[in-house]
mmCIF file of the N, C-alpha and C atoms, coordinates in Angstrom:
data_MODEL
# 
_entry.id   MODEL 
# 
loop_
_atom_site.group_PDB 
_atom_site.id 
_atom_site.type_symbol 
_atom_site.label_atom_id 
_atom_site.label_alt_id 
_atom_site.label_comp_id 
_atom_site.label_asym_id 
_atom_site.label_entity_id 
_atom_site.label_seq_id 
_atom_site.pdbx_PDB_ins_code 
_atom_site.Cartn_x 
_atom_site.Cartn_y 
_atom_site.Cartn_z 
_atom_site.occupancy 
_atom_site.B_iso_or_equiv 
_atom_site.pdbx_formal_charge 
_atom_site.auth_seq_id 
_atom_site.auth_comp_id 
_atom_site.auth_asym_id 
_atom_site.auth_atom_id 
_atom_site.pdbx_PDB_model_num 
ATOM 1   N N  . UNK A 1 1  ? -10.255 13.495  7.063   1.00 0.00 ? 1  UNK A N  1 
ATOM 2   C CA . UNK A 1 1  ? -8.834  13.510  7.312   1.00 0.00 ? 1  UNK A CA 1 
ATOM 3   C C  . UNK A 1 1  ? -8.609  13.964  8.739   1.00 0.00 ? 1  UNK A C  1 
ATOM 4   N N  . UNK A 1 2  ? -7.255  13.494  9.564   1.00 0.00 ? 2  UNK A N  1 
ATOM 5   C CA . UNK A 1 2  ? -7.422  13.558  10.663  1.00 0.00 ? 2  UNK A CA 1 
ATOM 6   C C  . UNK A 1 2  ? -6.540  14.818  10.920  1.00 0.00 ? 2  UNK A C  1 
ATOM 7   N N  . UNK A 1 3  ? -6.168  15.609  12.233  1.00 0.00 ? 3  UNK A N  1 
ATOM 8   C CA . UNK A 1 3  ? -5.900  16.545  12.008  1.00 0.00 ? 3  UNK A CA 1 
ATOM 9   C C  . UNK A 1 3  ? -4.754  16.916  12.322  1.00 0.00 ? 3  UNK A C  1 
ATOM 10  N N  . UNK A 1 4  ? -3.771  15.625  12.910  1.00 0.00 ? 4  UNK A N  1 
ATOM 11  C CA . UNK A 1 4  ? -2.418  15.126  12.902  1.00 0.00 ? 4  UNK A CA 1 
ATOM 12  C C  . UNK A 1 4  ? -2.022  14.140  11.658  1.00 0.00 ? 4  UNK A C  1 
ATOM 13  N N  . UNK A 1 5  ? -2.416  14.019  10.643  1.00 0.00 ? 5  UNK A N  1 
ATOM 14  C CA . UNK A 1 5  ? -2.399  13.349  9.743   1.00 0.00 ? 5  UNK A CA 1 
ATOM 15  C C  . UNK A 1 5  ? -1.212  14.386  8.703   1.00 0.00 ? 5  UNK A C  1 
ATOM 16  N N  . UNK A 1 6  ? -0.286  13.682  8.162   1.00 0.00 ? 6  UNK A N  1 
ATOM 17  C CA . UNK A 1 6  ? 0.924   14.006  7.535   1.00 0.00 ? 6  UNK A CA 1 
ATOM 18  C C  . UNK A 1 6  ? 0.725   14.261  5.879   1.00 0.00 ? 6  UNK A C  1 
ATOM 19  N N  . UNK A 1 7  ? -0.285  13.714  5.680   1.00 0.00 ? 7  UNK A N  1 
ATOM 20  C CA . UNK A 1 7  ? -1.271  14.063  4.094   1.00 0.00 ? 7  UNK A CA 1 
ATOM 21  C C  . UNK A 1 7  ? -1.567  15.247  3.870   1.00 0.00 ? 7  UNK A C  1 
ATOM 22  N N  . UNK A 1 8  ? -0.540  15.942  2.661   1.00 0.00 ? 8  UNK A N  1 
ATOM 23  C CA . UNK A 1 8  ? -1.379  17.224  2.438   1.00 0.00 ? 8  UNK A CA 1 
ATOM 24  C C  . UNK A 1 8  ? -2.855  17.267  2.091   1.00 0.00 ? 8  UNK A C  1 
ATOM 25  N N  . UNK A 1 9  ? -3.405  18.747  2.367   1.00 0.00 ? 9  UNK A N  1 
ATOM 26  C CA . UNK A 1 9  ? -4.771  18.787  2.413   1.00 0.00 ? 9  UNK A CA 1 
ATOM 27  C C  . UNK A 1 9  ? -5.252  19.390  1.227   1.00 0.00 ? 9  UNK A C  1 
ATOM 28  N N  . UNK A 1 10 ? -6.690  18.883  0.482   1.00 0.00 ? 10 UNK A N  1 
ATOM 29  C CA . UNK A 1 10 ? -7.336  18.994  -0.823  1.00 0.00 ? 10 UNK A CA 1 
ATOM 30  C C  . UNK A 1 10 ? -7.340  20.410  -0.533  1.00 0.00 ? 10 UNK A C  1 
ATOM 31  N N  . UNK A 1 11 ? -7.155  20.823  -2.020  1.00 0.00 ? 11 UNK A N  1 
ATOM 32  C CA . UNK A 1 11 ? -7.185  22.207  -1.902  1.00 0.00 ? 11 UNK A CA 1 
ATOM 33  C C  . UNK A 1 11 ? -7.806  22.434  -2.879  1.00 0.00 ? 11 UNK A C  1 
ATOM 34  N N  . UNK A 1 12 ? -9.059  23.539  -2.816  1.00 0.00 ? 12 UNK A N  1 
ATOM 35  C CA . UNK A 1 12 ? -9.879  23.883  -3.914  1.00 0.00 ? 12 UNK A CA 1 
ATOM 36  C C  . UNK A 1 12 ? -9.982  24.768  -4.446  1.00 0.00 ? 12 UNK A C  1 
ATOM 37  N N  . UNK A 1 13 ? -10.043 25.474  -5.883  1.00 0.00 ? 13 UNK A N  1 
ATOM 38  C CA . UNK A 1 13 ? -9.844  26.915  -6.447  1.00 0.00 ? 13 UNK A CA 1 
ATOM 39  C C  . UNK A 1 13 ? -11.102 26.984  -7.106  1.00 0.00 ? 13 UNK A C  1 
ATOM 40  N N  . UNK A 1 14 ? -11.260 28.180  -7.046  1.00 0.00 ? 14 UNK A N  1 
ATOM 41  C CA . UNK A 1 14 ? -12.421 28.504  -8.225  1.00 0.00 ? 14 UNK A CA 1 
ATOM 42  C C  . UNK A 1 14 ? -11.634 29.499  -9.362  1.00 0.00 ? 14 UNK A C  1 
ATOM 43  N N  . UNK A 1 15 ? -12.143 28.858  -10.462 1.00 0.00 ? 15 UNK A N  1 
ATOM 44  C CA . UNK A 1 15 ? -10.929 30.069  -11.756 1.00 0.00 ? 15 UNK A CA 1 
ATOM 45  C C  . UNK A 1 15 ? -12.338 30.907  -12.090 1.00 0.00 ? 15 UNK A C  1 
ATOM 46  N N  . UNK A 1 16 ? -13.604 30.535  -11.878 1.00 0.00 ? 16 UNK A N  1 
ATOM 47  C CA . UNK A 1 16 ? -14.232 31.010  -12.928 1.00 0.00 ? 16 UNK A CA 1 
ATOM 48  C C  . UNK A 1 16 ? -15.863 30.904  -12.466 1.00 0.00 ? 16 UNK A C  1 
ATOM 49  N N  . UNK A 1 17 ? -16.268 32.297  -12.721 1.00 0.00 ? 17 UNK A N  1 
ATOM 50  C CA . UNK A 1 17 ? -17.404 32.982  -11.532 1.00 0.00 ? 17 UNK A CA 1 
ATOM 51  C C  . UNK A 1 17 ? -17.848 33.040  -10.079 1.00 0.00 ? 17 UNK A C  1 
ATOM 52  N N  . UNK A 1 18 ? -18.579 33.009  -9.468  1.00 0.00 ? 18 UNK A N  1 
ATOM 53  C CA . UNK A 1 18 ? -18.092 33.251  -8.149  1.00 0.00 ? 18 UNK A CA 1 
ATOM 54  C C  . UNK A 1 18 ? -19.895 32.446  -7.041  1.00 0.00 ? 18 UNK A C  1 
ATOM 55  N N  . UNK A 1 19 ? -19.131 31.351  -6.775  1.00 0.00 ? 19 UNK A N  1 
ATOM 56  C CA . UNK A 1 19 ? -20.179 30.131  -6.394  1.00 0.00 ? 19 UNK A CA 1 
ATOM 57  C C  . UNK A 1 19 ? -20.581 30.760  -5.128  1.00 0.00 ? 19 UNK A C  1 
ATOM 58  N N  . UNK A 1 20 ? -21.636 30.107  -4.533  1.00 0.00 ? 20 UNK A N  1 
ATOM 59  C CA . UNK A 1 20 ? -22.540 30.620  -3.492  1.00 0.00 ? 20 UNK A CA 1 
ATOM 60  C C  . UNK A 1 20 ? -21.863 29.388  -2.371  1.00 0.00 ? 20 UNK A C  1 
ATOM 61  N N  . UNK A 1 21 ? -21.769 29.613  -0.943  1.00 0.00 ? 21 UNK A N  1 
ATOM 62  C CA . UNK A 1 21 ? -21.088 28.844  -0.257  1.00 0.00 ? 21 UNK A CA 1 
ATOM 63  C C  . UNK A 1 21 ? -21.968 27.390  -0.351  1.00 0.00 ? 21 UNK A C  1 
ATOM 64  N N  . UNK A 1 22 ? -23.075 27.288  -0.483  1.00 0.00 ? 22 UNK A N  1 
ATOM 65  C CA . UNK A 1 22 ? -24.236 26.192  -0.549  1.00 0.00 ? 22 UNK A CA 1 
ATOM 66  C C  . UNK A 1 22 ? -23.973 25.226  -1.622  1.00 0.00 ? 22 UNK A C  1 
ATOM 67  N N  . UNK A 1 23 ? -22.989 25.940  -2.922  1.00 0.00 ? 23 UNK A N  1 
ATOM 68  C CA . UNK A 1 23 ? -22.810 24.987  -3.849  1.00 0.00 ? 23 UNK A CA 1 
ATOM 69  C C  . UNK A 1 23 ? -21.395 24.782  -3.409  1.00 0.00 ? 23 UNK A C  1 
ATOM 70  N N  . UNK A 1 24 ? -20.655 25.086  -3.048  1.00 0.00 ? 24 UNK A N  1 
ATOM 71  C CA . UNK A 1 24 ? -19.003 24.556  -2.587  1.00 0.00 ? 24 UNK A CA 1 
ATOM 72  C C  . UNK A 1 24 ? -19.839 23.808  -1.815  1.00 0.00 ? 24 UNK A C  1 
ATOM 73  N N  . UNK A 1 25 ? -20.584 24.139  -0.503  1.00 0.00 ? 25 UNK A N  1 
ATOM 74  C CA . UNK A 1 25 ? -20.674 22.884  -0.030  1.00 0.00 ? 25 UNK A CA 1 
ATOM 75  C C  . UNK A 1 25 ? -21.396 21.187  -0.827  1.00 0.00 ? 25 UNK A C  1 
ATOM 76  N N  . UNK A 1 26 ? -21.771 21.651  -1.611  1.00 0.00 ? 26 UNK A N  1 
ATOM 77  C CA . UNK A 1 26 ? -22.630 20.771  -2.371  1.00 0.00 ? 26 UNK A CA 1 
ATOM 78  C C  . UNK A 1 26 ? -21.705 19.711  -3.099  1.00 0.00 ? 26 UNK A C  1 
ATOM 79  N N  . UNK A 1 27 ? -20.534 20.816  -3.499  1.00 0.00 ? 27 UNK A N  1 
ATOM 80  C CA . UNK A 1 27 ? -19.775 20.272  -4.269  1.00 0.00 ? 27 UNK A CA 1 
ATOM 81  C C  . UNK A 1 27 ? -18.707 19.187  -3.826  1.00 0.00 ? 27 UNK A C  1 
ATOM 82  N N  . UNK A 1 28 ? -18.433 19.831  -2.298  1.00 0.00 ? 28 UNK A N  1 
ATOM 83  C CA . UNK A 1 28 ? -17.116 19.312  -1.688  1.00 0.00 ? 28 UNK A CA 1 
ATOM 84  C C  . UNK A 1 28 ? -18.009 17.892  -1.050  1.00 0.00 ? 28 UNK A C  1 
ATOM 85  N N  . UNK A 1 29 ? -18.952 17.969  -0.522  1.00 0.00 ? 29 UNK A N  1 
ATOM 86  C CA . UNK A 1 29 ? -20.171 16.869  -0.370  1.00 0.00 ? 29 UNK A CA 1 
ATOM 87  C C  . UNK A 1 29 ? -19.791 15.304  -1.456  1.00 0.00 ? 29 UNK A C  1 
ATOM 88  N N  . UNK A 1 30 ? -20.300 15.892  -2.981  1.00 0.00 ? 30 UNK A N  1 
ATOM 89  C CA . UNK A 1 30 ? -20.210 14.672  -4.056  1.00 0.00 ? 30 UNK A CA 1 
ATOM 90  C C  . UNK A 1 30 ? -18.906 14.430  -4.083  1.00 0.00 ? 30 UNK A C  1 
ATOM 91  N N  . UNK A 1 31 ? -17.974 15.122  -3.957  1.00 0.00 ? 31 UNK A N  1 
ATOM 92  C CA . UNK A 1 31 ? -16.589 14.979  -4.411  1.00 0.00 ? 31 UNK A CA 1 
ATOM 93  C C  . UNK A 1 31 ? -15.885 14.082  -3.489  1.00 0.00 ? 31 UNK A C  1 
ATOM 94  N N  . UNK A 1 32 ? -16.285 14.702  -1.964  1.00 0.00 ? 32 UNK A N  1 
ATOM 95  C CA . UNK A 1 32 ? -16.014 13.490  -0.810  1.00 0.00 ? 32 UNK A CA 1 
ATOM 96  C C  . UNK A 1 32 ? -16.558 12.309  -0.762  1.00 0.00 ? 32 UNK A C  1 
ATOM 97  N N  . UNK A 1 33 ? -17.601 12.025  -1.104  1.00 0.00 ? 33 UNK A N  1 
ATOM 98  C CA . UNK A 1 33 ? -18.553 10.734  -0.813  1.00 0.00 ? 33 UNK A CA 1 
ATOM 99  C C  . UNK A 1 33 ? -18.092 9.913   -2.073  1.00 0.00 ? 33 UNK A C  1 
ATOM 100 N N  . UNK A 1 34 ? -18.059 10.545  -3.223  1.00 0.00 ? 34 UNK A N  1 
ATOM 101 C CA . UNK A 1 34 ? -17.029 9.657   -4.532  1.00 0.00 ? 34 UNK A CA 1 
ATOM 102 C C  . UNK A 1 34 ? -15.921 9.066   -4.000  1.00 0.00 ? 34 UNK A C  1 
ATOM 103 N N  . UNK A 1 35 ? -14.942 9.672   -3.550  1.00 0.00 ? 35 UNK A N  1 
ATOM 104 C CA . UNK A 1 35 ? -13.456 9.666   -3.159  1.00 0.00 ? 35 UNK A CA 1 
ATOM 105 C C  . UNK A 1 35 ? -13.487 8.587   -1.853  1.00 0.00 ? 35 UNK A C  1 
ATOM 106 N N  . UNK A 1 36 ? -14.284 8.514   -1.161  1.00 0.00 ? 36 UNK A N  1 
ATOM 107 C CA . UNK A 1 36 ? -14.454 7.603   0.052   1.00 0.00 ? 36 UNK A CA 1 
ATOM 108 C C  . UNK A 1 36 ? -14.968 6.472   -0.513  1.00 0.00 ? 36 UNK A C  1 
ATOM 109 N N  . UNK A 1 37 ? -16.128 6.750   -1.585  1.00 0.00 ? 37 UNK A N  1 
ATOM 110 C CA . UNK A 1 37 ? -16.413 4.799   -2.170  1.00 0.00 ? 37 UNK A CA 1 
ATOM 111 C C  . UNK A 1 37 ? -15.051 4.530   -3.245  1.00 0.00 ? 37 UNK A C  1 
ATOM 112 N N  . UNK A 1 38 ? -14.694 5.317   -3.539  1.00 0.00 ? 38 UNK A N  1 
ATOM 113 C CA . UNK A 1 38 ? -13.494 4.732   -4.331  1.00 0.00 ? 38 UNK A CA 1 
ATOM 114 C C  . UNK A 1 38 ? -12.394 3.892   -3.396  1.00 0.00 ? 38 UNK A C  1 
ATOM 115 N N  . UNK A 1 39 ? -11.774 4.876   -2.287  1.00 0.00 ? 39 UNK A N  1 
ATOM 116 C CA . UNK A 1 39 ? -10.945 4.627   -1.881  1.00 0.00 ? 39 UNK A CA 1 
ATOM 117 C C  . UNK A 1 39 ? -11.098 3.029   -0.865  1.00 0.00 ? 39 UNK A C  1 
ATOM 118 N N  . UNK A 1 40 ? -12.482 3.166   -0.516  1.00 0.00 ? 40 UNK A N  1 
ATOM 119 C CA . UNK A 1 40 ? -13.204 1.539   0.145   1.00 0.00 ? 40 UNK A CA 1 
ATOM 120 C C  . UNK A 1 40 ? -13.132 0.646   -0.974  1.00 0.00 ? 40 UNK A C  1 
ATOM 121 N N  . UNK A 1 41 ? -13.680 0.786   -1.976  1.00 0.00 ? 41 UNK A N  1 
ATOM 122 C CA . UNK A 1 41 ? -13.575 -0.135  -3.260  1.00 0.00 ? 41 UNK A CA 1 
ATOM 123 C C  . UNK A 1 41 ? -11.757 -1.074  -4.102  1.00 0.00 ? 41 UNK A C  1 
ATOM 124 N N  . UNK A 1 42 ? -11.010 0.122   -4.040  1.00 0.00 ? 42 UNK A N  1 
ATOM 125 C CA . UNK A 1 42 ? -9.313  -0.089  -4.422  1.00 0.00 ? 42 UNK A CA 1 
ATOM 126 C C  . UNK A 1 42 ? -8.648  -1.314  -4.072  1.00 0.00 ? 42 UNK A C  1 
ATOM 127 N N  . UNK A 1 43 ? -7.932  -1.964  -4.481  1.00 0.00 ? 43 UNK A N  1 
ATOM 128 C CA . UNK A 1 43 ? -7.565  -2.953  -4.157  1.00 0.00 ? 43 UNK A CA 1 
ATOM 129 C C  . UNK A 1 43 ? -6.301  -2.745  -4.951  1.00 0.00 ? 43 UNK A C  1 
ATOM 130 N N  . UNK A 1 44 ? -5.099  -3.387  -4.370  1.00 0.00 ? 44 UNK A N  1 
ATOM 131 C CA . UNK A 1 44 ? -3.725  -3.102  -4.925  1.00 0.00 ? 44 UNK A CA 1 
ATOM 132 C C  . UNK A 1 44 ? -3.853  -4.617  -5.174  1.00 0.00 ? 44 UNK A C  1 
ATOM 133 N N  . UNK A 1 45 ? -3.218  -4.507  -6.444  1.00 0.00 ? 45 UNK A N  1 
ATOM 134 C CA . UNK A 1 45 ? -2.812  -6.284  -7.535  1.00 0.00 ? 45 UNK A CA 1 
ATOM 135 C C  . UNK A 1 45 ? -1.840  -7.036  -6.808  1.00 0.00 ? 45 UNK A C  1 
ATOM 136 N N  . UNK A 1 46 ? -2.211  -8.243  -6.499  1.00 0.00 ? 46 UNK A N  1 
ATOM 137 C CA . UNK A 1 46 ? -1.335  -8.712  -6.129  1.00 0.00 ? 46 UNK A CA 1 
ATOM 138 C C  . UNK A 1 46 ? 0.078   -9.444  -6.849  1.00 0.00 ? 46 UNK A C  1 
ATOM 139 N N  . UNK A 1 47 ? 1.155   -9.023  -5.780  1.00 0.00 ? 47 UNK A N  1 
ATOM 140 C CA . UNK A 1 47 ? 2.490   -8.840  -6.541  1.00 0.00 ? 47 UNK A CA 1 
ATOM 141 C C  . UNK A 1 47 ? 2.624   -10.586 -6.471  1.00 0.00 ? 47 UNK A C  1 
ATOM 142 N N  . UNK A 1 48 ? 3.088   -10.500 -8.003  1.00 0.00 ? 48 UNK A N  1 
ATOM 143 C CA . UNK A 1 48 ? 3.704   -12.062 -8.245  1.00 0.00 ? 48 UNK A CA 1 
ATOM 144 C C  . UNK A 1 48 ? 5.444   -12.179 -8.664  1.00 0.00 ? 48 UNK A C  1 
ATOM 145 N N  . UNK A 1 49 ? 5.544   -13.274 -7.970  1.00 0.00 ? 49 UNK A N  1 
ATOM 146 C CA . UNK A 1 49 ? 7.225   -13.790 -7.991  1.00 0.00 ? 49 UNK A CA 1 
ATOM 147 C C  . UNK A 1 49 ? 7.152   -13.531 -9.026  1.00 0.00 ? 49 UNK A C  1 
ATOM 148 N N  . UNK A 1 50 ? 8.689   -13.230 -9.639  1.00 0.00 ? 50 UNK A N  1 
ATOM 149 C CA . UNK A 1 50 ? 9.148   -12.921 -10.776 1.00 0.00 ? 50 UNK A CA 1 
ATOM 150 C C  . UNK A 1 50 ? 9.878   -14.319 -11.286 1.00 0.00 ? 50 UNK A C  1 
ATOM 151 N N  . UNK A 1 51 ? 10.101  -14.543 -12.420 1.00 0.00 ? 51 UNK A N  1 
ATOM 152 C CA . UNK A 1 51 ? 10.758  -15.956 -13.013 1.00 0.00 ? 51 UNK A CA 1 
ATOM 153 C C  . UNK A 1 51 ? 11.979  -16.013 -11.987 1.00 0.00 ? 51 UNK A C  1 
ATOM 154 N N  . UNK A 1 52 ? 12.721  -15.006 -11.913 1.00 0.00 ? 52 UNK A N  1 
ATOM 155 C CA . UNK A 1 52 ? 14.085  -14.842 -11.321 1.00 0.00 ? 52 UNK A CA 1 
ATOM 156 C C  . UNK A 1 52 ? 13.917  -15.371 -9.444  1.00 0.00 ? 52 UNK A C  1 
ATOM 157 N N  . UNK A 1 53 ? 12.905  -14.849 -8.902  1.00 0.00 ? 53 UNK A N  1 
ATOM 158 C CA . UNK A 1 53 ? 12.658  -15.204 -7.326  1.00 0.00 ? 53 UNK A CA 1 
ATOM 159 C C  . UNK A 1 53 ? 12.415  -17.015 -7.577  1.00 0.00 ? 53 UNK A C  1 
ATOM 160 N N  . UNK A 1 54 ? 11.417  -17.318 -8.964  1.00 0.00 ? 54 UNK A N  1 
ATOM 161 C CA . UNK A 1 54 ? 11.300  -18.401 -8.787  1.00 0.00 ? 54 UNK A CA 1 
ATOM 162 C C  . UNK A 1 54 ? 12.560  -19.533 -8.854  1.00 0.00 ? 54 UNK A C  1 
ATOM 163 N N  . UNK A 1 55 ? 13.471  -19.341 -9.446  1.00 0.00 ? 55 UNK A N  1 
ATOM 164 C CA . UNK A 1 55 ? 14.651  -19.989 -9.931  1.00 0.00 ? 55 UNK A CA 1 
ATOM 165 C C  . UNK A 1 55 ? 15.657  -19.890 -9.073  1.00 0.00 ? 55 UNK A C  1 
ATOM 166 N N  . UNK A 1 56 ? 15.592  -19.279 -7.858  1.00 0.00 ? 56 UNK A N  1 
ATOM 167 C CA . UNK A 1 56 ? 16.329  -18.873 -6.913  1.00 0.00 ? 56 UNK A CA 1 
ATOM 168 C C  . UNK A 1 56 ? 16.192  -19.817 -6.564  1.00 0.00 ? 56 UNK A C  1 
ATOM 169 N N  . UNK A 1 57 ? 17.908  -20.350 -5.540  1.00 0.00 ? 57 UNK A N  1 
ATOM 170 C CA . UNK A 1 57 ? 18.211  -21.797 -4.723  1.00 0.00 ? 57 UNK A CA 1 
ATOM 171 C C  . UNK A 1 57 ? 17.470  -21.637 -3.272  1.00 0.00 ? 57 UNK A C  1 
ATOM 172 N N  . UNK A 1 58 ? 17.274  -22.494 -2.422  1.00 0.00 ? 58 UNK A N  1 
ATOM 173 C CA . UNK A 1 58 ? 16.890  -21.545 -1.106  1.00 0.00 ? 58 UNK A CA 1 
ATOM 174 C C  . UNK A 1 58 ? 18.309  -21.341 -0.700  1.00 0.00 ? 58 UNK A C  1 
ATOM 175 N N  . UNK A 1 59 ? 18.413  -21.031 0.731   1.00 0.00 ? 59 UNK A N  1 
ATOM 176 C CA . UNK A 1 59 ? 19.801  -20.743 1.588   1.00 0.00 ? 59 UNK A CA 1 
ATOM 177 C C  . UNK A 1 59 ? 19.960  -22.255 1.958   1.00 0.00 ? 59 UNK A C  1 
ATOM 178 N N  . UNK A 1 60 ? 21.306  -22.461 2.161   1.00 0.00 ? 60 UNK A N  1 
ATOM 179 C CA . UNK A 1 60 ? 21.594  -24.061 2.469   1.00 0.00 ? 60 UNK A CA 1 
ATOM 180 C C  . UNK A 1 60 ? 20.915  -24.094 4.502   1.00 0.00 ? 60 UNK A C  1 
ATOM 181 N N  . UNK A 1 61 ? 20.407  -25.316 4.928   1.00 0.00 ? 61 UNK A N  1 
ATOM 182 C CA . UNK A 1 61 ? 20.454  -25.145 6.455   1.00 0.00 ? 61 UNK A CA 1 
ATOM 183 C C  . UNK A 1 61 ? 21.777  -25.459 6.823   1.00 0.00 ? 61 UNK A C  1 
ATOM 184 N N  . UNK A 1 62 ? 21.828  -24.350 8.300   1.00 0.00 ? 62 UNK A N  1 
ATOM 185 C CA . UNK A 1 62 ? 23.078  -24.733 9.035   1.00 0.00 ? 62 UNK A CA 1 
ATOM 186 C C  . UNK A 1 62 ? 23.599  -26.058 8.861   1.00 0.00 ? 62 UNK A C  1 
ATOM 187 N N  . UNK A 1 63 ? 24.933  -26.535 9.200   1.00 0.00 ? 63 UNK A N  1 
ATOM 188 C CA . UNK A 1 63 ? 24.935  -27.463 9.937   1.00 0.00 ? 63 UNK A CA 1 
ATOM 189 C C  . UNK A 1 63 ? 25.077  -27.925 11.062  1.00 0.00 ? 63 UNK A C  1 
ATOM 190 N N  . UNK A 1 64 ? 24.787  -29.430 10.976  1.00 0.00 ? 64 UNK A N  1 
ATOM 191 C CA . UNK A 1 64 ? 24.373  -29.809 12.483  1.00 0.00 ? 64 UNK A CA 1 
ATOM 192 C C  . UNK A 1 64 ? 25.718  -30.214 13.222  1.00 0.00 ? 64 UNK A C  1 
ATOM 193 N N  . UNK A 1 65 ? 25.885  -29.580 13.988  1.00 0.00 ? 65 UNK A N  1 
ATOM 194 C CA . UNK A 1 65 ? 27.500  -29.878 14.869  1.00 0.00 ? 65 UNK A CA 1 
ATOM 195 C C  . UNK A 1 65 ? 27.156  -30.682 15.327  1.00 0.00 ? 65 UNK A C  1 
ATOM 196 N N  . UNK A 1 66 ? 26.705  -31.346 16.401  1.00 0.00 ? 66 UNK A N  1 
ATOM 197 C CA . UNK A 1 66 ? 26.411  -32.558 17.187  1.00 0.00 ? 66 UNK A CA 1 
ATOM 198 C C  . UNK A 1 66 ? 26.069  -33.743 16.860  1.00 0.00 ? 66 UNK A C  1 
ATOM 199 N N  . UNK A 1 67 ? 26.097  -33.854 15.068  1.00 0.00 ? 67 UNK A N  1 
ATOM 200 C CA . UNK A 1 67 ? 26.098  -34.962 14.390  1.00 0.00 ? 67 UNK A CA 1 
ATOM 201 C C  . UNK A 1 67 ? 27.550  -35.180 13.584  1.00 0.00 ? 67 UNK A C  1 
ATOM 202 N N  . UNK A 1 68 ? 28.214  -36.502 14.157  1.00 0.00 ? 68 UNK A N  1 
ATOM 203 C CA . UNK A 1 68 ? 28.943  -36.899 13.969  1.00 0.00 ? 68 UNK A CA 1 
ATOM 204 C C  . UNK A 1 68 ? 29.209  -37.644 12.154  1.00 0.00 ? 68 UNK A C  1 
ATOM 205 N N  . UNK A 1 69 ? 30.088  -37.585 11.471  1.00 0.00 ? 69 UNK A N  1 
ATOM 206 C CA . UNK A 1 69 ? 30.360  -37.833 10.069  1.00 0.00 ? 69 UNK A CA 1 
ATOM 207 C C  . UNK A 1 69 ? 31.462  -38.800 9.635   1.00 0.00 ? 69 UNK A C  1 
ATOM 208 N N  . UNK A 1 70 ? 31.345  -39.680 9.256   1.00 0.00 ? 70 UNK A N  1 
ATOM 209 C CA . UNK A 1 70 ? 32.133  -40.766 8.095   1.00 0.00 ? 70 UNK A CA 1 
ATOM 210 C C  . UNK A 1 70 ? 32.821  -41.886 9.357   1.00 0.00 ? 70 UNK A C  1 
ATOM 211 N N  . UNK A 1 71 ? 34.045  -42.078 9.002   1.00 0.00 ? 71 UNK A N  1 
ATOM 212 C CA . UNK A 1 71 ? 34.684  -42.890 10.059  1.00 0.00 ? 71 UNK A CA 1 
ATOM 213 C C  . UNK A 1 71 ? 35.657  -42.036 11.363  1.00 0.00 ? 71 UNK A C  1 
ATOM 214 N N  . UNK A 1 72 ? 35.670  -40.807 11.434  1.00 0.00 ? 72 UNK A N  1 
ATOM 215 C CA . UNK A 1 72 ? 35.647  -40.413 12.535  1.00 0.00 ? 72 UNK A CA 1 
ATOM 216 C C  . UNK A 1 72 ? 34.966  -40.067 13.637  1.00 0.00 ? 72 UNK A C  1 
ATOM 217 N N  . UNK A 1 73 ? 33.364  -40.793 13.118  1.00 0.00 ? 73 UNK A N  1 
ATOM 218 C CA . UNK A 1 73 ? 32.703  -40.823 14.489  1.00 0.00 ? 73 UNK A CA 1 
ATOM 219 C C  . UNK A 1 73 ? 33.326  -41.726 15.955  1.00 0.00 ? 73 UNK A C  1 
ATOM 220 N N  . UNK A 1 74 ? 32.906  -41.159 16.915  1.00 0.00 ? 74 UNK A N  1 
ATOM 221 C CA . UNK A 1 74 ? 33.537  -41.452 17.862  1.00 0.00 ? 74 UNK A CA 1 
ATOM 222 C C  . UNK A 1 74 ? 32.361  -43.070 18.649  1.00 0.00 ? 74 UNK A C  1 
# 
């Protein structure tokens, strides 16, 4: 994590006996290297039109002013 980065930061507790710094590091080690192939691996689903987007008209195109219409062309 970078150290201007707006992501709060992992925070770790111990509730219960009292670890040697060699195994926090050990620990924070597997826990990071998991979390990094996960996060390389993830893929967000891709979003599909809904019936409703599909049934939608498009927008009409402008029209064309400089084209002249019926028997008042000149």
């Amino acid at each position: 994590m970078s150290a201007g980065s707006d992501a709060p930061r992992p925070r770790v507790e111990v509730v219960r006996g009292a670890p040697t710094e060699e195994e926090l590091a050990a620990l924070l080690a597997v826990v990071g290297e998991e979390y990094t192939r996960e996060a390389e691996e993830a893929v967000a689903d891709e979003t599909r039109p809904s019936a409703w987007q599909l049934t939608q008209r498009r927008l009409r195109t402008p029209l064309r002013r400089d084209l002249a219409w019926g028997r008042f062309a000149r």
